[in-house]
Legacy VTK file of the C-alpha trace (Angstrom):
# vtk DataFile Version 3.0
C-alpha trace
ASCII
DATASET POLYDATA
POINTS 298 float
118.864 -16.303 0.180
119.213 -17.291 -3.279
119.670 -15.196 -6.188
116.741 -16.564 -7.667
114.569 -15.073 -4.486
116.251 -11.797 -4.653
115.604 -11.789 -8.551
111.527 -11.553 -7.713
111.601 -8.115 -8.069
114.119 -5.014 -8.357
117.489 -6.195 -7.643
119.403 -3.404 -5.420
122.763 -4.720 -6.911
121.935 -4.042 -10.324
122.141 -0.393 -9.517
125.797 -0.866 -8.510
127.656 0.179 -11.351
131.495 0.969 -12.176
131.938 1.211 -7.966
128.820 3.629 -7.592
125.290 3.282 -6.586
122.957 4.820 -8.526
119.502 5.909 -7.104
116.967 6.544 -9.826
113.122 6.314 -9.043
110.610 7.359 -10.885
108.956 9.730 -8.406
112.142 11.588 -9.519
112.189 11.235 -12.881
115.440 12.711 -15.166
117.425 13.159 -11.975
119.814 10.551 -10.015
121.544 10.229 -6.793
124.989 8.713 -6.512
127.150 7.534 -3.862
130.370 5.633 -4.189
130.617 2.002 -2.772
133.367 0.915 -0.464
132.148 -2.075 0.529
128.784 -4.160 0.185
127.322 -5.527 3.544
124.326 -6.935 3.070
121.918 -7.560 -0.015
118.884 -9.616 -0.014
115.364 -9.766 -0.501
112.798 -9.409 2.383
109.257 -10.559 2.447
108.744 -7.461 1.282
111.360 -5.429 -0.870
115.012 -5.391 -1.773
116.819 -4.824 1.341
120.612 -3.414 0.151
123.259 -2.103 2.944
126.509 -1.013 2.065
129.158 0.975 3.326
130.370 4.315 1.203
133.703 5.939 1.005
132.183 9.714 2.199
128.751 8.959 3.954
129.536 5.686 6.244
126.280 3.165 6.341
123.390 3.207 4.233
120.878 1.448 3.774
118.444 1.117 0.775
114.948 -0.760 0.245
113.726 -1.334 -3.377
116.437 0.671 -4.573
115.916 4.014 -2.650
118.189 5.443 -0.154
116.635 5.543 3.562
119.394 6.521 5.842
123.175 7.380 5.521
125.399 7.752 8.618
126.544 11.088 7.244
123.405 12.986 7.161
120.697 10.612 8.774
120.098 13.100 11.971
118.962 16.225 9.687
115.844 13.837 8.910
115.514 11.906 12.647
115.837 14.733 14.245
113.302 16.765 12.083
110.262 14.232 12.368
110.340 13.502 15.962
111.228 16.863 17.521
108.773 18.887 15.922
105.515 16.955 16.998
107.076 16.187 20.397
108.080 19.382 20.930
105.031 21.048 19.666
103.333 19.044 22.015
102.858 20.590 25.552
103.059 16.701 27.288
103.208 13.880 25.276
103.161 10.504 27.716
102.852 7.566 24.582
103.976 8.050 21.306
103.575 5.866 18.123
106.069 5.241 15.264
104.536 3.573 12.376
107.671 2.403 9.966
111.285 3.838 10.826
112.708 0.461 11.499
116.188 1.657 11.123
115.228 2.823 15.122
116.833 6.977 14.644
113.319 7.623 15.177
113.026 6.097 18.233
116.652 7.287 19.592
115.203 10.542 18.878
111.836 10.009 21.074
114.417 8.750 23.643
115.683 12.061 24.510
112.372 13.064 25.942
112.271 11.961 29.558
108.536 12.474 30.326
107.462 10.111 27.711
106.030 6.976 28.836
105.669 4.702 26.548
107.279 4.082 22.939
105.523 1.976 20.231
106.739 1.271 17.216
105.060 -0.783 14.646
107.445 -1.771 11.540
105.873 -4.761 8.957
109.257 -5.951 8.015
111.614 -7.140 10.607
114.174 -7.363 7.963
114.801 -3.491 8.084
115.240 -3.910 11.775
117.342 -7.164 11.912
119.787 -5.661 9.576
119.585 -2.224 11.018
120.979 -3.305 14.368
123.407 -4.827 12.461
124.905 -2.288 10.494
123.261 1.072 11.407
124.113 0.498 15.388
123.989 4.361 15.690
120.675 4.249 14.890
119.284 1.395 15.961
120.468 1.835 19.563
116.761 3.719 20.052
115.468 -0.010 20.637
118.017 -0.212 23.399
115.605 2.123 25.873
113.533 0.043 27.984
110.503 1.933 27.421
110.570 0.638 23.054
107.840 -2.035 22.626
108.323 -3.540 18.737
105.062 -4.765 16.961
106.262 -6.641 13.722
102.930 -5.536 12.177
100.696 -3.188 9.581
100.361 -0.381 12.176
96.903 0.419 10.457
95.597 -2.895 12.404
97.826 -1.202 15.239
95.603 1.642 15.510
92.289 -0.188 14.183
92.631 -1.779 17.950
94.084 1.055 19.927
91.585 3.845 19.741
92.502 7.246 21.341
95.333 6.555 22.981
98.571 8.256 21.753
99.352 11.588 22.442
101.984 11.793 19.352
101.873 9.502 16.347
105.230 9.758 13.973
105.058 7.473 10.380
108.441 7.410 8.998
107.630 5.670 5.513
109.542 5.244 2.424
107.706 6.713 -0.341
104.402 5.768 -1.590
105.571 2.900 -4.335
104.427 -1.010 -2.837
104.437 -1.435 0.682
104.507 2.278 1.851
101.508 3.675 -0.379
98.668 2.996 1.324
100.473 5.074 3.842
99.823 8.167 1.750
96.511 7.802 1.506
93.650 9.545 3.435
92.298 6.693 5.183
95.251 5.829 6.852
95.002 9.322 8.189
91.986 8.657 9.450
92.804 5.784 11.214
96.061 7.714 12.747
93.037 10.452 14.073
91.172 7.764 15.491
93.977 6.690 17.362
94.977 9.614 18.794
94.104 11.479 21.894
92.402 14.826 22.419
95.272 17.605 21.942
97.057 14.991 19.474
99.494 15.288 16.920
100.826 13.042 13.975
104.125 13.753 11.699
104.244 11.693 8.769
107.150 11.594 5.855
105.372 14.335 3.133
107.675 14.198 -0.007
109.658 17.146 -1.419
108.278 19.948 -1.910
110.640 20.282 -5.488
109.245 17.576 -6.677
105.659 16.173 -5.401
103.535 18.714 -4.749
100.785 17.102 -6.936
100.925 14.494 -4.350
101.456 16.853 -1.411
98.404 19.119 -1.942
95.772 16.928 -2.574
96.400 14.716 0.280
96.673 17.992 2.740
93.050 19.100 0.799
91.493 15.565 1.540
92.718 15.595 5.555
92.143 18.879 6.089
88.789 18.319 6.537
89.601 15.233 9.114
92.025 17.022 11.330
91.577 20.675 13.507
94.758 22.021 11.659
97.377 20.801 8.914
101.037 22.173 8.422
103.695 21.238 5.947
107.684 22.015 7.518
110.755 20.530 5.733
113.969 19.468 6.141
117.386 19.613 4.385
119.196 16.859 4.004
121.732 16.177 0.663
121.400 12.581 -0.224
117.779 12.674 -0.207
115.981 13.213 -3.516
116.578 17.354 -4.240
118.212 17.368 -0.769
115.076 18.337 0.762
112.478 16.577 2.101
108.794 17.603 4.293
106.627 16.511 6.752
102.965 16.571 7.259
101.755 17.910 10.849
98.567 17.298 11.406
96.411 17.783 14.868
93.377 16.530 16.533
91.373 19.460 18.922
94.402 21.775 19.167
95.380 24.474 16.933
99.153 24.583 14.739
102.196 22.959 15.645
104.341 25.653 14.508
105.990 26.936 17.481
107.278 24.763 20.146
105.779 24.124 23.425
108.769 23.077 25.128
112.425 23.273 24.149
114.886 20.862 24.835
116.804 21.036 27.645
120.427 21.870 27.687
122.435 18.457 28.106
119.697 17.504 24.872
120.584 20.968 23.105
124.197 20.160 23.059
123.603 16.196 21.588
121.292 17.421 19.335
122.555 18.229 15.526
119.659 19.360 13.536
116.939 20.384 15.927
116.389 24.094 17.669
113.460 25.868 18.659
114.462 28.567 15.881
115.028 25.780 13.554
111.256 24.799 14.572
109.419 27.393 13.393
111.603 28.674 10.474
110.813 24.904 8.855
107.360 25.988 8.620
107.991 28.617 6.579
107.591 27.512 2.601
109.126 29.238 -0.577
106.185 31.336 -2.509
105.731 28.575 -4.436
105.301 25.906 -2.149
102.932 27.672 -0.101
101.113 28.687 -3.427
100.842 24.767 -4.755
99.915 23.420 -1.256
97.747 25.559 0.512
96.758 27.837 -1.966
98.061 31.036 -0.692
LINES 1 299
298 0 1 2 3 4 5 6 7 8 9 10 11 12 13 14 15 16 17 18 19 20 21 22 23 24 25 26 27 28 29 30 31 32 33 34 35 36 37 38 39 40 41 42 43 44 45 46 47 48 49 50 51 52 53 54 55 56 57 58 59 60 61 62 63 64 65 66 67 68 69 70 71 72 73 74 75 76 77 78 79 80 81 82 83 84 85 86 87 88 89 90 91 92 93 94 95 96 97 98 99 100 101 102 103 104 105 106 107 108 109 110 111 112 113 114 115 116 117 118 119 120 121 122 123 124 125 126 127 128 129 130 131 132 133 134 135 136 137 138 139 140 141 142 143 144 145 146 147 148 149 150 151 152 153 154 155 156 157 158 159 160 161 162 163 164 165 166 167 168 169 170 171 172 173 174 175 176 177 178 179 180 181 182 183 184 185 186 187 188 189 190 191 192 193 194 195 196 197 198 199 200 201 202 203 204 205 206 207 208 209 210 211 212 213 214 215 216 217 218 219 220 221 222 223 224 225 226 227 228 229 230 231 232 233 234 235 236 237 238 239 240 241 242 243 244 245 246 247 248 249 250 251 252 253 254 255 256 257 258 259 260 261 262 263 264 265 266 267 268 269 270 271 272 273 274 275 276 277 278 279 280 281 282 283 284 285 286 287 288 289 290 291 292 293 294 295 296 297
């Protein structure tokens, strides 16, 4: 690719400076996120964003699109783990799950630890992220290794548009909503994940930090709330992400809150998990005053 393609639009490079990268965005504005650079892999420009991978002296792998860190090898699991256990767990037997985004494939490693599931779908729009994710994020990406992983290179809105009621767990792991991701974070892609879902469903999507974006956090939970039989917020920790925190919406379709686990893992999945435990489940529900306050309310 030449540098005149990559030049189209933000140019991950530029934010190389000195020997560090430098991740400033302006969903967190007068803050910045640095990580020294060992090596540069891979930098180019997809059909879709600045795809940058590079290899740091104290966090192994990561990759970033348009300039934003998505995964490091250091703390990547705190998030995987997070947004796939909760819903699956929460739900008493899911058979076919859905994973709109996450082409980095943690997601779907995560999924793979469930051995009841059926059926894995993932829809991702650009096959960049995956391409270069098996490539350089292997511990990752081995979730498209399990033979029950079918990859749609598509908008998983059309996805859904054509598969009407028929996952039991739907999981969008999106970057956050500036160009391709935004529509994500809108209520009508909400209502197309509830049309896709069955009975007793549940969808986890990436909801921002709570430090940060609750004025894009509330309203959104307002406006669905009145789609979907119950709405949660939990969160994670994880430090290279912006504030080292970041949430999920859970939202459910005829069934009541996802709070408490159904079904805990079992003990062989205990032991490779990292992140994840039941008590880890419900405690991430629980929100500081003022979180609970800004997005519910209360």
């Amino acid at each position: 690719m030449s540098e005149e393609q990559v030049e189209q639009g933000l140019n991950g490079m530029d934010l190389i400076v000195d020997g560090w990268f430098h991740e400033r965005g302006e969903l967190w504005a007068g803050q910045a996120m640095s990580l020294q650079v060992k090596n540069v892999l891979y930098h180019g420009r997809s059909e879709y964003q600045d795809v940058l991978v590079f290899e740091s002296t104290n966090h192994g792998n990561v990759l970033v699109l348009d300039g934003v860190i998505q995964v490091t090898e250091r703390d990547e699991f705190a998030y995987q783990e997070m947004i796939a256990h909760i819903p699956l767990y929460a739900h008493p037997n899911p058979k076919k799950v859905l994973v709109i985004g996450g082409g980095d494939g943690g997601v779907l490693r995560e999924i793979a630890r469930h051995p009841d599931v059926e059926e894995i779908v993932i829809c991702e729009l650009d096959k960049d992220v995956i391409e270069y994710s098996k490539k350089y994020l292997p511990s990752l990406a081995c979730g498209y290794d399990d033979p029950r992983v079918k990859v749609h290179i598509m908008d998983g809105a059309k996805f859904m548009d054509a598969n009407q009621d028929s996952f039991d767990v739907i999981i969008t792991d999106s970057s956050d909503p500036i160009g391709p991701a935004a529509v994500l974070f809108e209520t009508p892609f909400y209502k197309a994940m509830h049309g896709c879902l069955r009975d007793g469903g549940i969808v986890c999507t990436q909801g921002e930090c709570m430090w940060l974006h609750v004025d894009l956090i509330q309203p959104l939970v307002n406006s669905i709330s009145r789609i979907y039989t119950d709405v949660g917020y939990a969160y994670t920790t994880i430090p290279t992400y912006p504030s080292g925190q970041i949430g999920f919406i859970i939202a459910t379709k005829g069934r009541g809150a996802c709070s408490k686990p159904s079904r805990t893992p079992s003990a062989d999945v205990q032991k490779a998990l990292r992140y994840y435990t039941p008590e880890i489940h419900e405690a991430a529900f629980v929100l500081p005053a003022f979180a609970k306050r800004a997005i519910f309310g209360e």
